[in-house]
TIVOSE-632067 format. One record per residue (C-alpha): x, y, z; residue number from 1; residue in three letters. Coordinates in Angstrom, 1 decimal, always signed. Example, Ala and Ser with C-alpha at 12.3 -4.5 7.8 and 13.67 -1.06 7.14 Angstrom:
<nodes>
> east, north, up, k, r
> +12.3, -4.5, +7.8, 1, ALA
> +13.7, -1.1, +7.1, 2, SER
</nodes>
This chain:
<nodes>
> east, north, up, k, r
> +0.0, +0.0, +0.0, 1, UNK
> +2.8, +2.1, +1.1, 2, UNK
> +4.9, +1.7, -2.2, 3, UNK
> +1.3, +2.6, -4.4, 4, UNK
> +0.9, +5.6, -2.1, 5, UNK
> +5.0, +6.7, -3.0, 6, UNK
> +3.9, +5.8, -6.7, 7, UNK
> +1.2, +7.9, -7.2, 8, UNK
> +2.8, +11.0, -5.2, 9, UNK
> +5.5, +10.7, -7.3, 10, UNK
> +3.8, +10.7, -10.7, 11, UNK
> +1.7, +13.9, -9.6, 12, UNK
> +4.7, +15.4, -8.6, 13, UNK
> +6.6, +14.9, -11.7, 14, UNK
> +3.5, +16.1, -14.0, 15, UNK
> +3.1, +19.5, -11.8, 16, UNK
> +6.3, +19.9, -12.5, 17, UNK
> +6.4, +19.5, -16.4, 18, UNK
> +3.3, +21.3, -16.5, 19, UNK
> +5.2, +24.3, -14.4, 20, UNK
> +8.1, +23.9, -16.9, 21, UNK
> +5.9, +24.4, -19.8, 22, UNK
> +4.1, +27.0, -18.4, 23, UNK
> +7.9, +28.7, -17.1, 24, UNK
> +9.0, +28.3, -21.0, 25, UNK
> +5.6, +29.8, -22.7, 26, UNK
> +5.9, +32.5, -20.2, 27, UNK
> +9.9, +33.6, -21.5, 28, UNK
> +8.5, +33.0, -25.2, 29, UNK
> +10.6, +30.1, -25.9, 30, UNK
> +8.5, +27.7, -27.2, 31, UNK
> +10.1, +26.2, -30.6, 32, UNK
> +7.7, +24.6, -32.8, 33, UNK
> +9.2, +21.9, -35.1, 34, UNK
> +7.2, +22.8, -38.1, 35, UNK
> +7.9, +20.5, -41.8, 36, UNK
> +10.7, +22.2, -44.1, 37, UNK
> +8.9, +24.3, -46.5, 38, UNK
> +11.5, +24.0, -49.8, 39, UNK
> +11.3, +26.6, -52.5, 40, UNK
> +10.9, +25.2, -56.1, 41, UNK
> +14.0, +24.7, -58.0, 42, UNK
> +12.3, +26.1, -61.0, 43, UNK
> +9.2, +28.5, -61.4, 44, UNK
> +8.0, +28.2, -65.4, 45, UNK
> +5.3, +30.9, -66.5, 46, UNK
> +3.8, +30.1, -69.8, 47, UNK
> +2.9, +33.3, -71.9, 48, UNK
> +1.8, +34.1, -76.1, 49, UNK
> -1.4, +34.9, -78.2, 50, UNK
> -3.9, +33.7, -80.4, 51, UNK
> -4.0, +36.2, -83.2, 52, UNK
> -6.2, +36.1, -86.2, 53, UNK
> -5.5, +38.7, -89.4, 54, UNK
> -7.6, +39.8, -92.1, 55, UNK
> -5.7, +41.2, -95.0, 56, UNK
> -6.5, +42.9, -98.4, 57, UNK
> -3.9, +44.4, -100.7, 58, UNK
> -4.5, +47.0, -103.5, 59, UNK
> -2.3, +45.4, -105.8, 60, UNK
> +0.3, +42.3, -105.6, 61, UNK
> +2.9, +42.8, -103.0, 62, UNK
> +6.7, +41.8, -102.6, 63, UNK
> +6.2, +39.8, -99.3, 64, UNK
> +6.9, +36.4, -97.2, 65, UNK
> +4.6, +33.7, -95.9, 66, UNK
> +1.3, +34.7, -97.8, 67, UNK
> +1.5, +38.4, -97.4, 68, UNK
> +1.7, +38.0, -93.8, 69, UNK
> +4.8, +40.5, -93.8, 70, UNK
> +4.5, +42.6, -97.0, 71, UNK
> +7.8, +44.5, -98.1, 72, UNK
> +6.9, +46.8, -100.9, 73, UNK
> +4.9, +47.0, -103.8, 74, UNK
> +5.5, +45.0, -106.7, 75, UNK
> +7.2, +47.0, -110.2, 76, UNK
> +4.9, +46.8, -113.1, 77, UNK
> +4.2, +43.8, -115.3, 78, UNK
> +2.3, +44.9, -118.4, 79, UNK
> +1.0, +41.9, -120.7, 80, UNK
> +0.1, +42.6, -124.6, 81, UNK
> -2.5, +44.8, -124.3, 82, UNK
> -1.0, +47.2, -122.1, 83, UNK
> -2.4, +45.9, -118.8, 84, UNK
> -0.6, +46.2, -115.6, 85, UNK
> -0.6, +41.9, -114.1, 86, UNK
> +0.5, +43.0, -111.2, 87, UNK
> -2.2, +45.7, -110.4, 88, UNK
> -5.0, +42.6, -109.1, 89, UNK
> -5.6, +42.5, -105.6, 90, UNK
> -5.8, +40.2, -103.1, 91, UNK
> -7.3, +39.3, -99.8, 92, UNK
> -6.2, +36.8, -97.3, 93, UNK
> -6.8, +35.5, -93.6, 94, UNK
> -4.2, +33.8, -91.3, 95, UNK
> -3.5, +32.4, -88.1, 96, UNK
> +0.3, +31.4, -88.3, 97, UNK
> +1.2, +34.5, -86.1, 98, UNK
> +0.0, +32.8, -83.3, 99, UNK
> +2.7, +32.2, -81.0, 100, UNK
> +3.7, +30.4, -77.3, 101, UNK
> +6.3, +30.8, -75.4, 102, UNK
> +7.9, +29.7, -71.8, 103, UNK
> +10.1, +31.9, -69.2, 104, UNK
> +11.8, +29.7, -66.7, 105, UNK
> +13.4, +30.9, -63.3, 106, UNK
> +16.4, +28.8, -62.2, 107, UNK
> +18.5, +28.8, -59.1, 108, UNK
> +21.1, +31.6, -58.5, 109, UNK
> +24.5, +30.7, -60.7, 110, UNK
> +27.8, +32.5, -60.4, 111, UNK
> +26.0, +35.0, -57.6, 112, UNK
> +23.4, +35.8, -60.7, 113, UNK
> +19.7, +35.3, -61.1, 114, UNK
> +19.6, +32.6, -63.7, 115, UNK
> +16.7, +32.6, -66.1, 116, UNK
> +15.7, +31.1, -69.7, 117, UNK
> +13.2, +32.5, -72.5, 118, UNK
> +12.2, +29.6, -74.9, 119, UNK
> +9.4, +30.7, -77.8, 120, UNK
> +8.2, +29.9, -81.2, 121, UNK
> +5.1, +30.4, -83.5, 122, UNK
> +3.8, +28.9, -86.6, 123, UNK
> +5.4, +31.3, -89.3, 124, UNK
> +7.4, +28.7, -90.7, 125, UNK
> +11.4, +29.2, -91.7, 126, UNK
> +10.4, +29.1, -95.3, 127, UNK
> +7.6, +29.8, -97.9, 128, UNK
> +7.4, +26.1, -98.0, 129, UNK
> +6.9, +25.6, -94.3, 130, UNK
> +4.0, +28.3, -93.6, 131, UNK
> +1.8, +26.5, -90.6, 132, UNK
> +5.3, +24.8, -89.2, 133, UNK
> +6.3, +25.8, -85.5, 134, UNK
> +9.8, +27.9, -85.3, 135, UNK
> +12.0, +28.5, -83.3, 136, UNK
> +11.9, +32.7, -82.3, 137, UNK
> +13.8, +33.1, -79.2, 138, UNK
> +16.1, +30.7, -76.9, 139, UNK
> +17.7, +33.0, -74.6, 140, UNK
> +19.7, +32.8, -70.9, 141, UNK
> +20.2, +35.7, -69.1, 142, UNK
> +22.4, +35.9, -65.6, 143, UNK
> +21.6, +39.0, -64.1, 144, UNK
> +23.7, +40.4, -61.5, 145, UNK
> +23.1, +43.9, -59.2, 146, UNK
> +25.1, +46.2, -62.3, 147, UNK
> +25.5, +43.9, -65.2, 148, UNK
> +24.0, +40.7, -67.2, 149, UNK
> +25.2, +38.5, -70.1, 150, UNK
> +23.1, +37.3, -72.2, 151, UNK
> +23.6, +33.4, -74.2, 152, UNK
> +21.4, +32.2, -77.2, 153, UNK
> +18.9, +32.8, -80.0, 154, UNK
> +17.6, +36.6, -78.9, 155, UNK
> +16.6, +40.2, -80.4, 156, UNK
> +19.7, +41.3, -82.9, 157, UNK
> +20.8, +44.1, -80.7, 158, UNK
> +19.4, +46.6, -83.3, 159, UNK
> +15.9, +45.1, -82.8, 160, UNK
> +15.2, +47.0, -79.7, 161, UNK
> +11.9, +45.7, -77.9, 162, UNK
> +11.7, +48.9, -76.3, 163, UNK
> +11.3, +50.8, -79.5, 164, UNK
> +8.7, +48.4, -81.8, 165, UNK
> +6.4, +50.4, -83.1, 166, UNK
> +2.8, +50.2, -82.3, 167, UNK
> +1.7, +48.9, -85.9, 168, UNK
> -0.9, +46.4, -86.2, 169, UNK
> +0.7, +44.9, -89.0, 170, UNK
> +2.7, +42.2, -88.3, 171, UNK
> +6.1, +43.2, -89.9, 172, UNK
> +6.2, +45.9, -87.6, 173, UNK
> +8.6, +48.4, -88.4, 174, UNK
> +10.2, +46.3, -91.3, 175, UNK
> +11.8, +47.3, -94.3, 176, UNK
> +12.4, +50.6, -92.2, 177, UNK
> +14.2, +49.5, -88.8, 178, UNK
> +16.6, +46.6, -88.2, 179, UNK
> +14.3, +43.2, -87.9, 180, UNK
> +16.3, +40.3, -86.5, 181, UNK
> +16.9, +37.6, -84.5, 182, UNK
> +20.4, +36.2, -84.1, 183, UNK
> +22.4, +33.7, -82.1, 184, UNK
> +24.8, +35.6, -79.8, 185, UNK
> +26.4, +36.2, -76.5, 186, UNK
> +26.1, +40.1, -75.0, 187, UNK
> +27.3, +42.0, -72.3, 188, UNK
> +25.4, +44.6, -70.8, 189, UNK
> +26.9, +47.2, -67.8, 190, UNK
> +25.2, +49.7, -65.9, 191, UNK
> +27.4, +52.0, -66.0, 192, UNK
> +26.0, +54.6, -63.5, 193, UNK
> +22.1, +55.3, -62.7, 194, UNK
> +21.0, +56.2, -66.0, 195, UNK
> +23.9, +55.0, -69.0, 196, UNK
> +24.3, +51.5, -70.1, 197, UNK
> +26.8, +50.2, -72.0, 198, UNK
> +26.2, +46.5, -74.3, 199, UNK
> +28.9, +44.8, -76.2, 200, UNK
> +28.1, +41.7, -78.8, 201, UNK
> +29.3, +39.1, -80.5, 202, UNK
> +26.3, +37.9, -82.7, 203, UNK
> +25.8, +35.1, -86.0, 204, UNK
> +23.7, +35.1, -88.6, 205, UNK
> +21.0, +32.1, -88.8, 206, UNK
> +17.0, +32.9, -89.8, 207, UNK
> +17.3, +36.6, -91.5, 208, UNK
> +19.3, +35.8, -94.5, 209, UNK
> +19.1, +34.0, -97.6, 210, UNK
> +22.3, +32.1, -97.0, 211, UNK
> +24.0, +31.6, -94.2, 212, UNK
> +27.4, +30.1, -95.5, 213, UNK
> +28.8, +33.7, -96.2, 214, UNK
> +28.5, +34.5, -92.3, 215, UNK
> +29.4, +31.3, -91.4, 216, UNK
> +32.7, +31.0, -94.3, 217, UNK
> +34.1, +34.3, -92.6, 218, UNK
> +35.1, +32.5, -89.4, 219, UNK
> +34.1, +35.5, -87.2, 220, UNK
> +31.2, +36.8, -85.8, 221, UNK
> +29.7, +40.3, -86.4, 222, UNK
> +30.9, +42.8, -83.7, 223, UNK
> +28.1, +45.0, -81.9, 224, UNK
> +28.2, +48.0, -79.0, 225, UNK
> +25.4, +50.2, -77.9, 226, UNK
> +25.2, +52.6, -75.7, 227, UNK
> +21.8, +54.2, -74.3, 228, UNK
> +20.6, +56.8, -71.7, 229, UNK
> +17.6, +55.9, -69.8, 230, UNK
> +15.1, +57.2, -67.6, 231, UNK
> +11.1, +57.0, -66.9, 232, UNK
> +10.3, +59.0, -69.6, 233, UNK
> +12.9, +58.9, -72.3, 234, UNK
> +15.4, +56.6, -73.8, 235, UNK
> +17.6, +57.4, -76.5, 236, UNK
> +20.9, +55.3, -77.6, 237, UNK
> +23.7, +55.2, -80.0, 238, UNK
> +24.5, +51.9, -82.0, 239, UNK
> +27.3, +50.7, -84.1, 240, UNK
> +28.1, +47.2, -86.0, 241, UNK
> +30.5, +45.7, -87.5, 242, UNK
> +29.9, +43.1, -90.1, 243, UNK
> +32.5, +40.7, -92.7, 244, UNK
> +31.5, +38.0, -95.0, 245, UNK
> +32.9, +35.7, -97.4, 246, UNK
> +30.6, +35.4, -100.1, 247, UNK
> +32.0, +32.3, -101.6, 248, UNK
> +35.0, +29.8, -101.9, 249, UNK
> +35.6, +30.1, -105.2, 250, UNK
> +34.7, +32.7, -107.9, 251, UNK
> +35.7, +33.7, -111.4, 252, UNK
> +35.0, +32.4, -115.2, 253, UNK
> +37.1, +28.9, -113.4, 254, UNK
> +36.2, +29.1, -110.2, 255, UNK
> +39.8, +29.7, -108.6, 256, UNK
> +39.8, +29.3, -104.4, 257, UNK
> +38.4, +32.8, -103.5, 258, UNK
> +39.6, +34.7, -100.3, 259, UNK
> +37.8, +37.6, -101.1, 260, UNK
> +35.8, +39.5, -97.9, 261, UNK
> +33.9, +42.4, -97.2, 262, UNK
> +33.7, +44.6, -94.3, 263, UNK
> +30.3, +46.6, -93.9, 264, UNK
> +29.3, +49.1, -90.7, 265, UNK
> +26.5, +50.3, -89.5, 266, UNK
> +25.4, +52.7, -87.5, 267, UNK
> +21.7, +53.8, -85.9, 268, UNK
> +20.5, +56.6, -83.6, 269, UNK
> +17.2, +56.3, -81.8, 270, UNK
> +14.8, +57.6, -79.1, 271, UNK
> +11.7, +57.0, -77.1, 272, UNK
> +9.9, +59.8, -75.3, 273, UNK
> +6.8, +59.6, -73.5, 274, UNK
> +4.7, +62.7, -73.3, 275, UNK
> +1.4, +63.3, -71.6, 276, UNK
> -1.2, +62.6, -74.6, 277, UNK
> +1.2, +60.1, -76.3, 278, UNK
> +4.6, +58.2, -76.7, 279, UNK
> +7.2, +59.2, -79.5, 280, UNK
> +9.7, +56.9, -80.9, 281, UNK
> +12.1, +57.6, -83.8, 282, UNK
> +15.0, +55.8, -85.1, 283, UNK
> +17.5, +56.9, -88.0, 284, UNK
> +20.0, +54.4, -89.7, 285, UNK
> +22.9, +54.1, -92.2, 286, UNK
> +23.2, +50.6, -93.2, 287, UNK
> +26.1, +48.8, -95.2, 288, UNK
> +24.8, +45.3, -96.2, 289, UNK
> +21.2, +45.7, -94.3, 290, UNK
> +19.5, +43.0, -96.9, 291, UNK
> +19.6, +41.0, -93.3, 292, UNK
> +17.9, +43.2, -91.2, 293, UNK
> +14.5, +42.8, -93.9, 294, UNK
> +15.9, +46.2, -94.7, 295, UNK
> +16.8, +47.4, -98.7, 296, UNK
> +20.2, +46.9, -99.2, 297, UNK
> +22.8, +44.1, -99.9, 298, UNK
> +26.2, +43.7, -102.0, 299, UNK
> +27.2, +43.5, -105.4, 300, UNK
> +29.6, +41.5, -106.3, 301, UNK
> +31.9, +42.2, -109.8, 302, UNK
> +33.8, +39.6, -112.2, 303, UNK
> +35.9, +40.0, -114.9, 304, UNK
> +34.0, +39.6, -118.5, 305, UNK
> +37.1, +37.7, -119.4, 306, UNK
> +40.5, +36.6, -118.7, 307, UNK
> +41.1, +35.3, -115.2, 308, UNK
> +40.1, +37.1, -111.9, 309, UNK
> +37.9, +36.9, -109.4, 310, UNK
> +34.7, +38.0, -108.2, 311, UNK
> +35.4, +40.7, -105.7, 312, UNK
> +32.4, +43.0, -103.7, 313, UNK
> +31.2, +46.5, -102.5, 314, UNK
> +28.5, +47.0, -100.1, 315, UNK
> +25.4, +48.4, -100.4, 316, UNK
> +24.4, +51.4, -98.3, 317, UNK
> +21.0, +52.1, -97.2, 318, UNK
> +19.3, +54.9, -94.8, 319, UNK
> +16.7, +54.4, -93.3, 320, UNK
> +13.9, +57.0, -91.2, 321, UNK
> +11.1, +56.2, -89.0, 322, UNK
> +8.9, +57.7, -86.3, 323, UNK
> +5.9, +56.2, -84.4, 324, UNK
> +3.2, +57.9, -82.4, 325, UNK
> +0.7, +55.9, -80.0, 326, UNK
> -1.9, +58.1, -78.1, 327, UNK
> -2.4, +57.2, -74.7, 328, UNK
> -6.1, +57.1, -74.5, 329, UNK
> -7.6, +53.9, -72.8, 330, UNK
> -10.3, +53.2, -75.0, 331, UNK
> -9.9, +53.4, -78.1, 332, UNK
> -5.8, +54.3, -78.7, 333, UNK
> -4.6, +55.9, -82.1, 334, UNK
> -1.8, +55.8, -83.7, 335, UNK
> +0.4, +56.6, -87.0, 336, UNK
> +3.5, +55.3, -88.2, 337, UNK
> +5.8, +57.2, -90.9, 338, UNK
> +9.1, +55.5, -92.2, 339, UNK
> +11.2, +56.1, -95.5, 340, UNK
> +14.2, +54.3, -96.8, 341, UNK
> +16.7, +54.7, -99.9, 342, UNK
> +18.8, +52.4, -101.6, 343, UNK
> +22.5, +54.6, -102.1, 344, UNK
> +23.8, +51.5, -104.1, 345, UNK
> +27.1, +50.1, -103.9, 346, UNK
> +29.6, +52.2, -101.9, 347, UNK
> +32.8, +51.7, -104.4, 348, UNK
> +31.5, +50.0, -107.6, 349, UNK
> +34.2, +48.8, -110.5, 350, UNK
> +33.9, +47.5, -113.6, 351, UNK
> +32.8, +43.9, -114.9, 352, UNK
> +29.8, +41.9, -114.4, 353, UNK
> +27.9, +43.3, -111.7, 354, UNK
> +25.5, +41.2, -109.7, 355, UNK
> +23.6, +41.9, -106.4, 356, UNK
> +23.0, +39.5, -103.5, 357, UNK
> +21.1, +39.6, -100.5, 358, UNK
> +17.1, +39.1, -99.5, 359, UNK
> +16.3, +41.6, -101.2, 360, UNK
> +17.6, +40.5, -104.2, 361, UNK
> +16.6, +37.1, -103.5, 362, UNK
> +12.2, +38.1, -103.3, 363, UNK
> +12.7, +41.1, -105.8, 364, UNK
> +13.4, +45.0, -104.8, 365, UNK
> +17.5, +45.2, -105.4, 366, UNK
> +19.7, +44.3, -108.4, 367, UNK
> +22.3, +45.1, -110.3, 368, UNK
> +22.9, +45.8, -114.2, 369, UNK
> +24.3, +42.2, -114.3, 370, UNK
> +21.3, +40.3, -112.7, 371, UNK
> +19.3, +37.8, -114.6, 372, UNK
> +16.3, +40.7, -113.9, 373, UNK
> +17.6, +44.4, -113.8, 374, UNK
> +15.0, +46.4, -112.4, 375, UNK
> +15.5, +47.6, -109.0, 376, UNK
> +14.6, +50.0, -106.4, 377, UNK
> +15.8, +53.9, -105.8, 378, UNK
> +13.5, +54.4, -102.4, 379, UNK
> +10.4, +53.4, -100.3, 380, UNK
> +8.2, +55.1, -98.1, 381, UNK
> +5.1, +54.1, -95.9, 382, UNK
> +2.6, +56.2, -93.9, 383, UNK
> -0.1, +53.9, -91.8, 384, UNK
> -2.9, +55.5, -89.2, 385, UNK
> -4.1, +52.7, -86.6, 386, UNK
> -6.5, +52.3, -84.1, 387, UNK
> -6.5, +49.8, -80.9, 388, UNK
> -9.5, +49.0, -78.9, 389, UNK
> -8.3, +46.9, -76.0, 390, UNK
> -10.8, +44.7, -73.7, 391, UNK
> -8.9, +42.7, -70.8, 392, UNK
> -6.9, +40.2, -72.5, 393, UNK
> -8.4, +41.1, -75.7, 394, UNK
> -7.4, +43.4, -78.4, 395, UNK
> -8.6, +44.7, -81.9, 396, UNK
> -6.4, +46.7, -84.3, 397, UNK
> -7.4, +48.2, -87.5, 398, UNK
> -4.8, +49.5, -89.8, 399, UNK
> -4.7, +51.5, -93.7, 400, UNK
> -1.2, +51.5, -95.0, 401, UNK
> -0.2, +53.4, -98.0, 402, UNK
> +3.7, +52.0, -99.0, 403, UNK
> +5.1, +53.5, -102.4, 404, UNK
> +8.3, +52.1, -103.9, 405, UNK
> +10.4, +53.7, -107.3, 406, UNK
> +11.6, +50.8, -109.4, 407, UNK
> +13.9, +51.6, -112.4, 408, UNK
> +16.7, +50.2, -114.5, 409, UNK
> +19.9, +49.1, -112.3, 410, UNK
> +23.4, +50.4, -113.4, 411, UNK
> +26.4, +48.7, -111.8, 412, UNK
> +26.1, +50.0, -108.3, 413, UNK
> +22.3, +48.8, -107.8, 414, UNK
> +20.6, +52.2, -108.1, 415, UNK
> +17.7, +52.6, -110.5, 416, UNK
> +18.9, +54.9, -113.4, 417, UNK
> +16.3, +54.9, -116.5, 418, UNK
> +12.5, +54.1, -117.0, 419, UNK
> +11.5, +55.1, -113.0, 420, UNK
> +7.9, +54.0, -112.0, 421, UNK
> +6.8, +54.9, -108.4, 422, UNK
> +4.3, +51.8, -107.8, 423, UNK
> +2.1, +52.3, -104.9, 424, UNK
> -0.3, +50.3, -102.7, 425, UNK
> -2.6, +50.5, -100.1, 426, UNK
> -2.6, +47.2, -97.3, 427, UNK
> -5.7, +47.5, -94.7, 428, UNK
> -5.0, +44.8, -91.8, 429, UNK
> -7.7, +44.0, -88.9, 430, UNK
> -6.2, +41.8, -86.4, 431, UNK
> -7.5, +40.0, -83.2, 432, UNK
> -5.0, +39.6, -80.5, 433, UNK
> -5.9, +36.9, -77.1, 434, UNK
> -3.1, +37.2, -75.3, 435, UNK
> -2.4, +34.3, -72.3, 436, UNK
</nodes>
């Protein structure tokens, strides 16, 4: 009985005093709750894009890719027996291939640097052929540290400025006036105080061109830096690039081994102001070999009309002028888009055969007097009022676009000389944007 007495005092002792020394430990705040690990992702992955639908007519036929979906210029006349222009028919067309989905991805921290990846394509195709088929757009990396980032992969060409598109609803955007391209490179970007930024580039050629070997056969990549001012309301920069190629391996009436290069610079200014009833952006270029920007331009390249000697090149030189305004109403938002561009022909033409090369040449706006077909362009010009009416996610754009081009003759530097025609055209777009 005695030991069951002891027992039992003991076990009510001991639990008054574990209640007391809970109560003693709540008191000084020093409970510790053992709560599950809660583990960050490795990874966070946001999916973005659009569902766009355009509806198309053109006054007349139009130099263009992928079904008129980005037009370029009108086409020169084609008169048939009776006097009647071919080209002068219209056309209307519908598409959804601008469509477009893309992925950003949020890594761990590398190197002390947020890590991140942009991966994106639509269904624009990488050839007439291949309209409908998904391609590749963008496959970027970025580490970003507090003053500076580099930048690895398939990206804007550092004259393709996302901060200065222009508000056009149609889909070639500022093209053939501003630098359009996308490009694998690696680039360097350094804050260099509050407001300055300096970017160097080493960039290749890959979608934008008609051929690639030329980039590729030079064994270096094109050389880029940029330098911008920046604040809340305006941003304007300075850009310079430099550019060689080696258009082929072997040239001439025998087709001797061919070292033959050629250098081409170019240089752009532009600017980005935002005002109270609307933003301004501008941009002004002089191009040497611009046919890959989607821009009028190229090379011409000259051969000896006998004996032996090889085929040896001058660049083209284009400038190029455009300004952009968007109002900054909220329900209905106008705008109007001006750009103009000239073909200044080669920069130091010789004599012998002389042929052009580039996209341009390659769908029909540049040649020289030696090319299978002569006629090519002296300048273009485009002026297109707009109007947006956004709801939520959704978005409809209406757009007339008058574009004239001159056509003429080629001599041996590209430029249109003899039997000038200033073909014109007028493009009305309404598009239907669902962004996700």
């Amino acid at each position: 009985m005695k030991l069951k007495k002891i027992v039992a005092v003991t076990g009510l002792l001991f639990t008054a005093v574990l209640l007391n020394a809970q109560e003693t430990i709540k008191k000084k705040d020093s409970v510790i709750a053992i709560k599950p690990e809660k583990k960050e992702p490795l990874f966070e992955v946001k999916f973005s894009g659009f569902i766009r639908h355009d509806a198309v007519f053109d006054s007349r036929q139009t130099v263009d890719v992928r079904e008129a979906a980005v037009v370029l210029w009108g086409k020169d006349v084609d008169f048939d027996t009776n006097g009647k222009d071919r080209n002068s028919a219209s056309k209307f067309q519908m598409l959804n291939v601008l469509s477009r989905a893309g992925v950003k991805v949020n890594a761990p921290d590398v190197l002390g640097a947020k890590t991140a990846g942009f991966l994106e394509g639509d269904f624009f195709g990488n050839a007439e052929g291949g309209i409908n088929e998904f391609r590749l757009r963008h496959a970027y990396i970025t580490l970003d540290w507090k003053k500076s980032q580099l930048g690895i992969g398939q990206f804007w060409h550092p004259l393709t400025i996302p901060e200065m598109f222009p508000g056009v609803v149609n889909f070639s955007g500022g093209a053939p006036y501003m630098p359009y391209n996308r490009n694998p490179q690696i680039r360097f970007t350094q804050k260099l105080n509050a407001h300055f930024n300096l970017m160097i580039a080493a960039v290749s050629q890959r979608d934008f061109t008609s051929n690639t070997a030329p980039y590729r056969n030079s064994s270096i990549p094109s050389a880029h830096v940029q330098v911008n001012y920046k604040n809340k309301d305006v941003l304007v920069g300075l850009a310079g690039h430099f550019e060689q190629i080696r258009p082929k391996t072997g040239s001439g009436l025998a087709n001797d081994f061919s070292n033959e290069r050629l250098n081409s610079v170019s240089v752009m200014a532009y600017g980005r102001f935002e005002t109270k009833p609307m933003t301004i952006k501008a941009e002004a270029m002089y191009g040497e070999n611009a046919t890959s920007f989607i821009m009028l331009g190229g090379y011409v390249g000259y051969t000896p009309t006998s004996g032996p000697g090889l085929e040896t090149y001058s660049t083209m030189a284009t400038q190029s002028f455009w300004i952009d305004l968007t109002g900054k109403t909220k329900k209905i938002i106008p705008g109007f888009f001006a750009g103009f561009s000239q073909n200044d022909g080669a920069t130091n033409p010789i004599s012998g055969k002389a042929v052009a090369y580039g996209f341009s040449n390659m769908v029909g706006g540049i040649a020289a007097s030696g090319n299978t077909t002569t006629r090519t362009i002296n300048y273009i010009y485009r002026l297109a009022p707009r109007i947006e009416v956004p709801i939520k996610n959704l978005k409809f754009g209406l757009e007339a676009e008058y574009s004239a081009a001159e056509w003429g003759n080629a001599d041996n530097s590209g430029r249109a000389v003899s039997n000038l025609n200033l073909i014109g055209t007028w493009r009305v777009v309404f598009a239907t944007v669902l962004k996700f």
